[in-house]
C-alpha positions as CSV (number, residue, x, y, z in Angstrom):
1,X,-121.2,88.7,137.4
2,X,-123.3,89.1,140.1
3,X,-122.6,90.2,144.0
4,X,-122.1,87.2,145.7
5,X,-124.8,86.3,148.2
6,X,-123.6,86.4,152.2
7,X,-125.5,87.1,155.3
8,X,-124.8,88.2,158.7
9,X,-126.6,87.3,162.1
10,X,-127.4,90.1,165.0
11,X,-127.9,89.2,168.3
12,X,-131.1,89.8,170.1
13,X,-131.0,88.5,173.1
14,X,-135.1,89.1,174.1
15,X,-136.8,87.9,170.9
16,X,-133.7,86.4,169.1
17,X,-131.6,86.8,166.0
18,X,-131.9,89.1,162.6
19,X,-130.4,87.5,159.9
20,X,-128.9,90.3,157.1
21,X,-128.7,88.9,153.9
22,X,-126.9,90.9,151.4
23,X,-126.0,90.6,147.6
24,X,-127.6,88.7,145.0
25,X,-129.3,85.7,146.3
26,X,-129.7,83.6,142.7
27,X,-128.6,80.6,141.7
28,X,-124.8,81.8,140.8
29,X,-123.7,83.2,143.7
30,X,-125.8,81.6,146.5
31,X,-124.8,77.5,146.7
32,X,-121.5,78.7,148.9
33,X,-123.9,79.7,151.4
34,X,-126.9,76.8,151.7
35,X,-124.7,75.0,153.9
36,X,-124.1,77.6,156.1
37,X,-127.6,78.4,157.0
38,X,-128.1,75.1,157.9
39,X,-125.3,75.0,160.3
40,X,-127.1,77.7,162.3
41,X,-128.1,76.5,166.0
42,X,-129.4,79.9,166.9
43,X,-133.4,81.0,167.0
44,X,-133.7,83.5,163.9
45,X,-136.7,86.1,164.4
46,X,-136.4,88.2,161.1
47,X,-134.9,88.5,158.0
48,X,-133.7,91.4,156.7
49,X,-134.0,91.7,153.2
50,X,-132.9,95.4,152.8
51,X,-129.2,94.7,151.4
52,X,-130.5,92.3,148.9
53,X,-130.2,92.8,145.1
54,X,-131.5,90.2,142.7
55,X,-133.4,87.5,143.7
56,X,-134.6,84.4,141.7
57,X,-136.9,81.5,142.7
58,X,-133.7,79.3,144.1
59,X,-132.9,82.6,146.3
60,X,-136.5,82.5,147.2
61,X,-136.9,79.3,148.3
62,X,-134.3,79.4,150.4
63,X,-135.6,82.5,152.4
64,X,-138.8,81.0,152.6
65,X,-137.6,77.7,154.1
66,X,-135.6,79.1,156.6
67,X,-138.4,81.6,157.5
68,X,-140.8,78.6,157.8
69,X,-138.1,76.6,160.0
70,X,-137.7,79.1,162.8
71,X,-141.6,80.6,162.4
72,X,-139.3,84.1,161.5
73,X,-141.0,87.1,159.5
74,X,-139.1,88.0,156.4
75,X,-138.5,92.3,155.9
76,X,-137.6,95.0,153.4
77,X,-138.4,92.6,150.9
78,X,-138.8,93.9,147.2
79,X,-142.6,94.0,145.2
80,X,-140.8,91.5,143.0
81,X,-139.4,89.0,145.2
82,X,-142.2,89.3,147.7
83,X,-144.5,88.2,144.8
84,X,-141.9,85.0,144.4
85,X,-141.6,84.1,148.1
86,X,-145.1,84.0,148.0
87,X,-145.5,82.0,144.5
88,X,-143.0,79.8,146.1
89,X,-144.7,79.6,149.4
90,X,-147.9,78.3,148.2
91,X,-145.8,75.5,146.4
92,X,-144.5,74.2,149.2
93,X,-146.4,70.7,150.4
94,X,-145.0,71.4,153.9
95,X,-144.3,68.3,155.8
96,X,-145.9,65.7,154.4
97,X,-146.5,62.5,156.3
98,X,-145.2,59.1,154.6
99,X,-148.3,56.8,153.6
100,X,-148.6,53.6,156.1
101,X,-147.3,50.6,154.6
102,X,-150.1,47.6,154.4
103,X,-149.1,44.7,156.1
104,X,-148.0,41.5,154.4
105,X,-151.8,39.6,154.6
106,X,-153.1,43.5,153.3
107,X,-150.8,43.3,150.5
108,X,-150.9,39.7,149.3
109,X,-155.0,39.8,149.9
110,X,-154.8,42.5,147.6
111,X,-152.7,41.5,144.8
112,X,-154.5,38.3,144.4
113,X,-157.5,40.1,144.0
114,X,-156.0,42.9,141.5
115,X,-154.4,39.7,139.3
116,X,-158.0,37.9,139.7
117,X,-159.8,41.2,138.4
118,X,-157.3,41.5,135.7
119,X,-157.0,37.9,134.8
120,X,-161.6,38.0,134.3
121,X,-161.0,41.0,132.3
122,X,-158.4,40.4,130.4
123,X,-160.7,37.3,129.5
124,X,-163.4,39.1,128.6
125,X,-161.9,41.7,126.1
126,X,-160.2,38.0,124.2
127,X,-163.5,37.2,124.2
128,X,-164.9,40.8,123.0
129,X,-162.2,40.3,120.6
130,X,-162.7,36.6,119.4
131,X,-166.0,38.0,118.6
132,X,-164.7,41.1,116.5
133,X,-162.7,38.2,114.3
134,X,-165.9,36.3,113.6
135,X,-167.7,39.2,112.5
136,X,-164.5,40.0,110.1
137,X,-164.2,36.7,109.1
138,X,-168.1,36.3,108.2
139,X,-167.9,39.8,106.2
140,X,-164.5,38.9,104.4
141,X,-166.5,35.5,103.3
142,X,-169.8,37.9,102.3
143,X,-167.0,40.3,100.2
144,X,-163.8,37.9,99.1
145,X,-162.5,40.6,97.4
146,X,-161.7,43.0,100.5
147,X,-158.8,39.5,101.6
148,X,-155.5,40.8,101.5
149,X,-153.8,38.4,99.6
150,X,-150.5,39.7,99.7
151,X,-150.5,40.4,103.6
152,X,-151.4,37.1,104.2
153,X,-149.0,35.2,102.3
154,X,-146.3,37.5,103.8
155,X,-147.1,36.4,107.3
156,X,-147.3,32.7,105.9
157,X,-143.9,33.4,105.0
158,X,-142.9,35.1,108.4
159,X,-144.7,32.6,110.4
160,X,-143.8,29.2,108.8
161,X,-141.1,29.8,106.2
162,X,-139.0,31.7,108.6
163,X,-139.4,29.7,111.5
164,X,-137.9,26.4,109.6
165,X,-134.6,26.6,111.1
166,X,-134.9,27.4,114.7
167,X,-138.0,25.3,114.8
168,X,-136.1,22.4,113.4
169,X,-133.3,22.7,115.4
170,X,-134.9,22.5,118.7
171,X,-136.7,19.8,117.8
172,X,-133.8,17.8,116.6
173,X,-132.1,18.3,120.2
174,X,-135.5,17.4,122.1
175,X,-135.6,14.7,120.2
176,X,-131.9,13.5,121.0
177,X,-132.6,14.7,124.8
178,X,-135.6,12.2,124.9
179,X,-133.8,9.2,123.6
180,X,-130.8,9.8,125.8
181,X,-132.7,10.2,128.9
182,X,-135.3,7.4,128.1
183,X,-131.9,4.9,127.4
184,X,-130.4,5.7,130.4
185,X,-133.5,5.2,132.4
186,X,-134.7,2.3,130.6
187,X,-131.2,0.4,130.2
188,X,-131.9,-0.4,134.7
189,X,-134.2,-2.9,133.2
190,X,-132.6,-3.8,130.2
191,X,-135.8,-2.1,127.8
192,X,-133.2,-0.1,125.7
193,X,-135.6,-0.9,122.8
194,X,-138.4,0.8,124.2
195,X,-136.9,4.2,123.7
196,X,-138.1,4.6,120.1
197,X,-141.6,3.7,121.9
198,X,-140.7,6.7,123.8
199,X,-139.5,8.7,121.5
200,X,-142.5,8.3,118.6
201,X,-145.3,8.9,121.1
202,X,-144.0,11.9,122.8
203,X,-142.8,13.8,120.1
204,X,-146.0,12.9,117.5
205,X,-148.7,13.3,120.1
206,X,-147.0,15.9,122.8
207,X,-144.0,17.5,122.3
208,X,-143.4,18.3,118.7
209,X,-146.8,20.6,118.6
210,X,-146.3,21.6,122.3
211,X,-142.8,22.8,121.7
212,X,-143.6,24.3,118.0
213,X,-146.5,26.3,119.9
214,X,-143.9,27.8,122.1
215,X,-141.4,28.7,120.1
216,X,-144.1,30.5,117.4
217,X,-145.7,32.7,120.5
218,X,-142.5,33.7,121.7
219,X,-141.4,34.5,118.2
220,X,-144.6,35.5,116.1
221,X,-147.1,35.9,118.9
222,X,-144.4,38.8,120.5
223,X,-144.3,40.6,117.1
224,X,-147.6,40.7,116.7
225,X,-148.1,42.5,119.4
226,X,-145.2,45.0,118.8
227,X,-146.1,45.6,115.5
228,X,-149.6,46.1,116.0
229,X,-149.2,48.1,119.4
230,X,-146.4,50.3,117.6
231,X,-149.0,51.2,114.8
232,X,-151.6,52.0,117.6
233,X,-148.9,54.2,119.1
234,X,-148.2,56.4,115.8
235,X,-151.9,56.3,115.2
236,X,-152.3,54.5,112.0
237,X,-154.8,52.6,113.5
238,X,-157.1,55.3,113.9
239,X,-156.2,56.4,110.5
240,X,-157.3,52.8,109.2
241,X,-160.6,53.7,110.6
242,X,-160.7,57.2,109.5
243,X,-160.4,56.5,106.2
244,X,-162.8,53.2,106.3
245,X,-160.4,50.3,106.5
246,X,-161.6,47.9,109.0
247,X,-158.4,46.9,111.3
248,X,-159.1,43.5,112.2
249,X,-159.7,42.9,108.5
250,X,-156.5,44.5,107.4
251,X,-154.3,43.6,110.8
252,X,-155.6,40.7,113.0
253,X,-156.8,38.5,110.0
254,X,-153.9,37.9,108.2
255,X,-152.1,37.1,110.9
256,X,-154.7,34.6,112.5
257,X,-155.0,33.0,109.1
258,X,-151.3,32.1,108.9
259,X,-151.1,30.9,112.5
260,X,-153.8,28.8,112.1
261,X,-152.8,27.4,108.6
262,X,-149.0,27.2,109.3
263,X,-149.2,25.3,113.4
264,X,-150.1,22.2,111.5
265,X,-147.3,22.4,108.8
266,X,-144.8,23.4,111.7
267,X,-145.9,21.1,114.2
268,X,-145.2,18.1,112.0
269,X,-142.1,19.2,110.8
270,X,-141.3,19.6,114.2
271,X,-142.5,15.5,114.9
272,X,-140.1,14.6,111.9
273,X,-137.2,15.9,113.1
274,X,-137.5,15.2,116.2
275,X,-137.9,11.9,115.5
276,X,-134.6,12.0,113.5
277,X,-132.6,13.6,116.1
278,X,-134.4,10.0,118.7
279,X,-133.6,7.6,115.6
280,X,-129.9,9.5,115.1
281,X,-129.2,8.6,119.1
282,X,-130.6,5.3,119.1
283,X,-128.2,4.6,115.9
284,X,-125.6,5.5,117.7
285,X,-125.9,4.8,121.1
286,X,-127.9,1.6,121.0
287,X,-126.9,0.4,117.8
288,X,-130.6,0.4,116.5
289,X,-130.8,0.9,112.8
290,X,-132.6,3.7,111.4
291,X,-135.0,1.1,108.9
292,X,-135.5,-1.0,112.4
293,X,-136.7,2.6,114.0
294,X,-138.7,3.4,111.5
295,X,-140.2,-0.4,111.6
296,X,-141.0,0.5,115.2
297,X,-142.4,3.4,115.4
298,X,-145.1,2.4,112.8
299,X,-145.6,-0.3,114.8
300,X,-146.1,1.5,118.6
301,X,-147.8,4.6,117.5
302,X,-150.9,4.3,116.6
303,X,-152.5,6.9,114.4
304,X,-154.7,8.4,116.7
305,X,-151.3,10.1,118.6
306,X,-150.6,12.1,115.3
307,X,-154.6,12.7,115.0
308,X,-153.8,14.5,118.2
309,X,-151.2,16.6,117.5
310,X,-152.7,17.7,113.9
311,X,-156.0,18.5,115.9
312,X,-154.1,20.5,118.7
313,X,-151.8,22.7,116.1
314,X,-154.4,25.0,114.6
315,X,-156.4,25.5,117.9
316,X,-152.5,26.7,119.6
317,X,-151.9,29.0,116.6
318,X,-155.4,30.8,117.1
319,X,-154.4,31.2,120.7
320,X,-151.6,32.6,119.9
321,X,-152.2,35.0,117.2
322,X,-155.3,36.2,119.7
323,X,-153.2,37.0,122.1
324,X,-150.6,38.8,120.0
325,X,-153.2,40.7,118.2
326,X,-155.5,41.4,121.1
327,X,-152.4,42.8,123.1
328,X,-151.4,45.0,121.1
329,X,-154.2,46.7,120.4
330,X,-154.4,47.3,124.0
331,X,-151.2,49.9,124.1
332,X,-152.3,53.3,125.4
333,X,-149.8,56.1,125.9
334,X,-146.4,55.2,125.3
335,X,-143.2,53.2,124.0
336,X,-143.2,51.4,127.1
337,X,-146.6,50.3,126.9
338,X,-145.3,48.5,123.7
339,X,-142.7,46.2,125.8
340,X,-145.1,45.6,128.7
341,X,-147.7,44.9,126.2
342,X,-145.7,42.4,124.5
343,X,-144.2,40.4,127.3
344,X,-148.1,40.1,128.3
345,X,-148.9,38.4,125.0
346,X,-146.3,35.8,125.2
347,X,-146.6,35.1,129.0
348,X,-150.6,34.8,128.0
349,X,-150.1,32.7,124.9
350,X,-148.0,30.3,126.5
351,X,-150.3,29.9,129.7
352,X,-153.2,29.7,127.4
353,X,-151.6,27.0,125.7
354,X,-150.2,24.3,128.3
355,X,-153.8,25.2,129.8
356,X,-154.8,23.5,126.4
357,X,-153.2,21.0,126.1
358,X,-153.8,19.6,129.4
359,X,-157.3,20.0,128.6
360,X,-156.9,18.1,125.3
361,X,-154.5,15.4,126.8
362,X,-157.6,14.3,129.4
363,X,-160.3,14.7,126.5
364,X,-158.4,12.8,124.3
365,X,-157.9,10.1,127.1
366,X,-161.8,10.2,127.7
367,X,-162.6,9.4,124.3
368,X,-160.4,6.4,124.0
369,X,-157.6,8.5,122.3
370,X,-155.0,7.8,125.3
């Protein structure tokens, strides 16, 4: 073990102190003395290093702080540890001033403007990559024999199969949640019956695909993009293009294709049983039969509301699997990228989508749809 570290302090009375250190000044033996040398009130004017045995860079930082503190000169230093005050010396940032803080217009002028230039670019690259999926698609339909079959009708499975249960489920309890809070709103005017009006039209022409469209982006859209952005993080990405397999043909397409085919299927499961969960509630709340429901309904909805719904599905499940896909092809660097990335393609999907339909529900309207 080591000598432990200790100093002494000399009066001077016309230039001040000298401060003896003595022992090994390392990182063993000189933590009992740190808080000592801080205690000091007196002005230092050298260090003598003459007693001092081995010295490592903790030893050495702590003579060159308290040298730089009282503006001291530092003697009988070794060749060694004057070469490591010095090494430790340069290292030191000095008294560094803490950056102003913006004020509040500064910083909420500039974060709207960083989300603006983010949101037009992160537009542009869907775009960019919209455009990379036509391409595939158009050279997949020149050479039908490069389709990955098997890939596809996995996702199919992962996509639709998969999401029977929880898909179903939610829409059962919307379904119920409409009809309960349509009765009690329309039982102040005595219009209980009109609930399965209520029921049919929002579930067929909104809800059921609006709903379905969420649930699939946070479930399948979010593992797109962590699949994808975890193969871009162990490089089998760039070993898909190494070897002359086109990405978007292997990874992106199958999984567009069974968005696209499997929205529709879901989204009118999802009208179904939503519609059984309204008919279940009016059966035994109001006492409405389910053959009289199902009377009414074909009598208040018109086709055109489930026209609307089949028409929105597969345009939702291309947003989606865009998003997913584009997402995580974007992960750079790190496993955290892969989360961030992730939580970006749902957040986008799901904007993208209510964006959507808003735009569909006032097309639809236009055209005599409404």
């Amino acid at each position: 073990m080591g000598v432990p570290a200790d100093f002494s302090v000399e009066e001077r009375s016309e230039t001040g102190a000298v401060l003896r250190f003595s022992g090994d000044l390392d990182i063993a033996t000189i933590g009992p003395i740190d808080k000592r040398l801080n205690a000091l009130d007196q002005t230092i004017a050298l260090i003598d290093m003459a007693d001092v045995g081995h010295i490592d860079t903790v030893g050495a930082w702590i003579v060159h702080r308290l040298a730089r503190d009282h503006g001291c000169e530092i003697t009988n230093l070794s060749e060694s540890g004057s070469r490591l005050v010095e090494a430790v010396g340069k290292s030191d940032p000095g008294d560094v001033p803490a950056p102003q803080r913006p004020n509040v217009v500064t910083r909420t002028v500039s974060s709207v403007g960083e989300g603006t230039i983010l949101a037009f670019s992160s537009m542009v690259g869907m775009l960019s990559f919209f455009g990379a999926l036509v391409r595939a698609i158009l050279s997949l339909a020149v050479h039908p024999r490069r389709i990955r079959w098997a890939a596809m009708v996995r996702h199919f499975e992962l996509v639709g199969a998969s999401a029977l249960g929880i898909v179903g489920l939610m829409s059962f309890l919307i379904g119920i949640v409409i009809a309960q809070q349509g009765a009690v709103q329309l039982r102040q005017f005595g219009a209980e019956v009109f609930t399965v009006n209520l029921v049919g039209r929002l579930t067929i022409r909104e809800l059921g695909v609006l709903m379905t469209a969420i649930m699939v982006a946070g479930r399948s859209g979010s593992a797109f993009a962590a699949q994808i952005g975890t193969m871009k993080l162990t490089e089998e990405v760039d070993a898909m293009r190494t070897i002359g397999i086109s990405p978007v043909e292997a990874l992106v397409m199958p999984r567009v294709a069974a968005a696209v085919l499997m929205m529709p299927l879901l989204g009118f499961y999802s009208m179904m049983v939503a519609m059984v969960g309204g008919a279940f509630l009016c059966w035994v709340v109001l006492e409405i039969p389910p053959a009289t429901f199902i009377v009414r309904i074909q009598e208040v909805v018109p086709i055109t509301d489930f026209y609307v719904g089949i028409i929105k599905a597969p345009v939702f499940g291309l947003i989606i699997a865009l998003a997913g896909c584009y997402q995580g092809m974007q992960v750079r660097g790190n496993a955290e990228e892969v989360g961030a990335r992730t939580t970006a393609a749902v957040v986008q999907a799901i904007f993208m989508v209510i964006v959507l339909d808003a735009f569909f529900a006032v097309f639809f309207t236009e055209i005599g749809w409404g």
